[in-house]
C-alpha positions in Angstrom: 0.0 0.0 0.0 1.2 3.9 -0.7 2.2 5.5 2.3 -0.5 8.1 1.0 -3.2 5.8 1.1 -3.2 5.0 4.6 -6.0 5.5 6.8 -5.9 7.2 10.0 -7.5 6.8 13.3 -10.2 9.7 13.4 -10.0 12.4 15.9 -11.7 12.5 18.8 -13.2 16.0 19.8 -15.5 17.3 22.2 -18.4 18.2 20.6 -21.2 19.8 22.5 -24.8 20.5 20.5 -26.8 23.5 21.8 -29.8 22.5 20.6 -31.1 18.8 18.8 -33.3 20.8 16.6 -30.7 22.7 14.0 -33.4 23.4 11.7 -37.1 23.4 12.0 -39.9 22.9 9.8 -43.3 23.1 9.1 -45.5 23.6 6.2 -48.3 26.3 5.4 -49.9 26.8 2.9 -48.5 24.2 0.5 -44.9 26.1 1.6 -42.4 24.7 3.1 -40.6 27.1 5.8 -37.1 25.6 6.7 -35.7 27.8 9.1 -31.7 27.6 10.2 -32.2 26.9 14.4 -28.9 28.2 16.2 -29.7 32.0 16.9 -27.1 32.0 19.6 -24.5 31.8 16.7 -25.6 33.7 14.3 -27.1 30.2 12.8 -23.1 28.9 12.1 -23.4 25.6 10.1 -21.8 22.7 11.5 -22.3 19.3 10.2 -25.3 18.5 12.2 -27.3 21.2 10.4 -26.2 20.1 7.3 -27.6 16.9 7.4 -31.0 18.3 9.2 -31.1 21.2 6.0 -30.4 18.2 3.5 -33.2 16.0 5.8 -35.4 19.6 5.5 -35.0 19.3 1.6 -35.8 15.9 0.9 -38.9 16.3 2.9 -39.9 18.8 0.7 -39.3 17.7 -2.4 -41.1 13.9 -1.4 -44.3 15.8 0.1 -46.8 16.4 -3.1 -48.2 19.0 -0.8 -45.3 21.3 -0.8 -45.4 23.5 -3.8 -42.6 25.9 -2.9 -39.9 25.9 -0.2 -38.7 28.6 1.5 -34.9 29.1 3.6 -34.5 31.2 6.5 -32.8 31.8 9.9 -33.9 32.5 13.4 -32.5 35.2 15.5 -30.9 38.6 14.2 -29.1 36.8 11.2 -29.6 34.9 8.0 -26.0 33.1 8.8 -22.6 33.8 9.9 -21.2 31.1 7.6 -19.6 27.6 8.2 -18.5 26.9 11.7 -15.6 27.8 12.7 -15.3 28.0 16.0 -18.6 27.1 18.1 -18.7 24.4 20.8 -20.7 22.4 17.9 -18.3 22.6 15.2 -18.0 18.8 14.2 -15.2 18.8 11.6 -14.2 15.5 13.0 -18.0 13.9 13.6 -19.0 11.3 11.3 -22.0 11.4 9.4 -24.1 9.2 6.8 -23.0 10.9 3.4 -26.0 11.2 1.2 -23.9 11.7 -2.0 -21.3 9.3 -3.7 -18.4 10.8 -1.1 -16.5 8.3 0.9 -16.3 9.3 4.6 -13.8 11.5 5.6 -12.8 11.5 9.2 -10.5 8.3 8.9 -8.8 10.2 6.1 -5.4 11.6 6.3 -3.8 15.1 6.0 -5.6 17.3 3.2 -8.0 14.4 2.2 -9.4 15.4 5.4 -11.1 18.5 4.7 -11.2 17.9 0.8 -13.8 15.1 1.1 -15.9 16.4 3.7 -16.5 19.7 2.3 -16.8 17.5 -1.4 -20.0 15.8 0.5 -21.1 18.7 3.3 -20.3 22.0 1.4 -20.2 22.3 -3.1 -22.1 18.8 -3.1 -25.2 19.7 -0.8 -25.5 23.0 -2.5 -25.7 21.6 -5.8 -27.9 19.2 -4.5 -30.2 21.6 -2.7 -30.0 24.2 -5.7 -31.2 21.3 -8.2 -34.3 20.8 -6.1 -37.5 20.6 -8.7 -39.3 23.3 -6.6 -38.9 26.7 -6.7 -36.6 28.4 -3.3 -36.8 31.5 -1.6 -34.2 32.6 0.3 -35.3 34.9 3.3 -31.9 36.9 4.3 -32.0 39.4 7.5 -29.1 41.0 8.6 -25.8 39.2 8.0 -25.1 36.6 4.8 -21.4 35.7 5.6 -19.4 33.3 3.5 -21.0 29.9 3.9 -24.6 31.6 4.6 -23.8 33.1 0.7 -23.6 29.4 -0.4 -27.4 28.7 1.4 -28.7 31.9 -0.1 -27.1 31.5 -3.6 -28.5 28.0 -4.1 -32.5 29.7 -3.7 -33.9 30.5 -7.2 -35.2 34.2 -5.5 -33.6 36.3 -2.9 -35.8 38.4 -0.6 -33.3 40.2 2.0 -33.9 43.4 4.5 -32.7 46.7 4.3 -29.9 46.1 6.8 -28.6 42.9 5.3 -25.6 42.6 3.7 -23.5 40.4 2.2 -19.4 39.4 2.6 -17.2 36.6 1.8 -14.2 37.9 3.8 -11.8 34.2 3.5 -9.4 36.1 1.6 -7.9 37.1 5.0 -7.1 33.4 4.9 -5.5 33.6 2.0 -8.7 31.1 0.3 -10.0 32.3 -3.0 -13.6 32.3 -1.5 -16.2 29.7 0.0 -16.8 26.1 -1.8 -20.0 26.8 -3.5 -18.0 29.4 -6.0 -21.1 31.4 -7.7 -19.3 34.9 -7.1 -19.3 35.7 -10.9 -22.3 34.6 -11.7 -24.1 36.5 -9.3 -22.0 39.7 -9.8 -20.2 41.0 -13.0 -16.8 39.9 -12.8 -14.9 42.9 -11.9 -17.4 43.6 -8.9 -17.0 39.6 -7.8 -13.2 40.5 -7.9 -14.0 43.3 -5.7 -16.1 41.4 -2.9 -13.6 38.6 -2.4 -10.0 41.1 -3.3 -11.4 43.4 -0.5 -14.0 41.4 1.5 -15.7 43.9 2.6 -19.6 44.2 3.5 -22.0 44.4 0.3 -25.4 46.1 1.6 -28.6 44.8 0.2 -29.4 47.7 -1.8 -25.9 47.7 -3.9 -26.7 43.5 -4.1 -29.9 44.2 -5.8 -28.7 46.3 -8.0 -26.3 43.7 -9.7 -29.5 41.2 -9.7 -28.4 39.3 -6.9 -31.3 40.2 -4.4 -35.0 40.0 -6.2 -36.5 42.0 -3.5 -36.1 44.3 -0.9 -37.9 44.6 2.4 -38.2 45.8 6.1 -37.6 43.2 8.9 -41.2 43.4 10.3 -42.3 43.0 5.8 -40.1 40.1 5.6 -42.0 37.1 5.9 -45.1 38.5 5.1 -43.3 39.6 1.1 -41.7 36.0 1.3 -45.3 34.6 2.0 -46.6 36.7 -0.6 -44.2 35.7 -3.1 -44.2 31.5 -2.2 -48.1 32.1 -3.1 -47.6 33.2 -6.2 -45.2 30.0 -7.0 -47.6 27.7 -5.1 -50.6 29.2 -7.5 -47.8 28.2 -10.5 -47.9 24.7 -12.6 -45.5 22.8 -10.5 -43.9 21.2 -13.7 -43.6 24.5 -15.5 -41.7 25.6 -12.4 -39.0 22.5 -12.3 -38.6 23.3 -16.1 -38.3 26.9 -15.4 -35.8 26.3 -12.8 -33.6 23.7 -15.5 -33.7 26.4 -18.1 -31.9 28.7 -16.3 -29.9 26.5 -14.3 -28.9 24.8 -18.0 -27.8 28.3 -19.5 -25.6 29.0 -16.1 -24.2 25.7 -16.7 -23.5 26.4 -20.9 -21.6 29.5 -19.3 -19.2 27.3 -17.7 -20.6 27.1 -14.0 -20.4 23.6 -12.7 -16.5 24.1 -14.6 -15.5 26.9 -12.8 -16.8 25.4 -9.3 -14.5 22.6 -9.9 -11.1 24.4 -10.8 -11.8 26.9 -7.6 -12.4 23.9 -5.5 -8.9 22.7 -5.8 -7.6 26.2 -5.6 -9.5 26.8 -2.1 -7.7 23.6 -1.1 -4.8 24.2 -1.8 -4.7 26.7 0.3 -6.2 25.0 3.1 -3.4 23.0 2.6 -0.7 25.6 2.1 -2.3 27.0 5.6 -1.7 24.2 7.1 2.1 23.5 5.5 2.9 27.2 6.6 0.7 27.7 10.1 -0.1 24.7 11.1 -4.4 25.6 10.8 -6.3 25.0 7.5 -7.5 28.6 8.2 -4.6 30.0 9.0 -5.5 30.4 12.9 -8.4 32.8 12.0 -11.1 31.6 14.0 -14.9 32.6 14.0 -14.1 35.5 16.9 -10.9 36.4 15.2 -12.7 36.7 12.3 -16.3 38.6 13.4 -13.9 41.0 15.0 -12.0 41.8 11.7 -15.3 41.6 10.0 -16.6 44.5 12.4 -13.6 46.7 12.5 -13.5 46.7 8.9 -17.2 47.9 8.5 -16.2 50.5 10.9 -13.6 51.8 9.2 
């Protein structure tokens, strides 16, 4: 056997769960509301919501009464991005992989973090961005990094006036987060911009570049995103999965899917060159290090 190919005993890491309900769920009105549960951190996604989201999805999708689903987050934010640095962060917890991912946590080195974020991260995305009914995204106040990837994958993007958006990992020396939909979603230039800089992009400048649909006040939020899910629930549900497939086939005729996959190796190389040089995939920068950066910077 290569040296390379060895397998490794995993981890062990205290993990402690705040909550055993990540997300919730219910249905109304032929919608689906799946709502991101872990307010005390600025709804951070560990692996455990993953898997409840990707649980939240599948519901939808097998229920014939849903018609349209909608994704949101309790508390004062949409989402602060992956986990980095909450008691829950479960880099090393094994979970049932629902794509065709081998497990990672028995993996060595680099494979580490290349396989789990090829199954938890891009590949639940695409998974959850592919889903035959039509997504809302409901987006209060901060849409950091990984909460982009959430918000991206939604067909429609309703946000507040004091959202904004940031994908700040350049600090980290990555070339932005997994699901890499920056220029698609902003002309190239400005996509160069958000992640060069990584500074704070308000709602108002987002929508002005296409990528929000919609903007609202906090106490109009749900009520528009209601609103707007009856419209799709009153809208032939197959002309709606074909509507969805057009568009998604014309992103991927402009080289999406392509350009996903060569920035997925350059973000991990440079996990890996992080890890070479300072011994942390993230080059030490951990969620506090990286909200306070994040805060000084607006201020600034």
């Amino acid at each position: 056997m290569n040296e390379t190919d060895r397998l490794v005993e995993p981890q062990q890491v205290d993990i402690v769960y705040e909550t055993d309900e990540p997300v919730t769920y219910e249905v109304i009105d032929h919608v689906a509301w799946i709502m991101m549960n872990r307010p005390g951190f600025n709804n951070a996604q560990n692996g455990q919501m993953t898997y409840a989201l990707d649980d939240a999805f599948v519901r939808a999708v097998n229920d014939d009464d849903v018609r349209a689903i909608v994704l949101g987050g309790n508390g004062k934010h949409f989402s602060a991005g992956h986990d980095i640095g909450t008691p829950g962060r479960d880099v090393h917890q094994h979970f049932e992989n629902r794509l065709l991912v081998p497990g990672h946590v028995n993996k060595p080195a680099a494979e580490l973090l290349y396989t789990r974020e090829k199954e938890q991260y891009v590949g639940m995305c695409r998974r959850w961005r592919d889903a035959p009914k039509p997504t809302i995204a409901m987006v209060q106040g901060a849409c950091v990094a990984g909460g982009l990837m959430l918000a991206w994958v939604c067909d429609l993007i309703v946000a507040t006036d004091d959202a904004f958006f940031q994908d700040p990992v350049n600090r980290m020396g990555i070339p932005g987060v997994e699901y890499f939909a920056h220029a698609y979603e902003l002309p190239p230039r400005v996509a160069k911009e958000f992640l060069l800089l990584g500074e704070r992009m308000s709602a108002q400048r987002a929508e002005q570049f296409g990528m929000v649909n919609k903007i609202v006040s906090r106490e109009a939020l749900r009520e528009t995103v209601a609103a707007m899910a009856a419209k799709l629930v009153a809208q032939p549900r197959l002309g709606n999965w074909l509507t969805k497939q057009a568009i998604n086939h014309v992103e991927e005729l402009m080289g999406k899917r392509n350009a996903m996959e060569a920035q997925y190796h350059m973000h991990h190389f440079a996990h890996a060159q992080n890890d070479l040089v300072q011994g942390s995939s993230i080059a030490g920068l951990d969620a506090k290090k990286m909200a306070e950066a994040n805060k000084k910077q607006a201020s600034e």
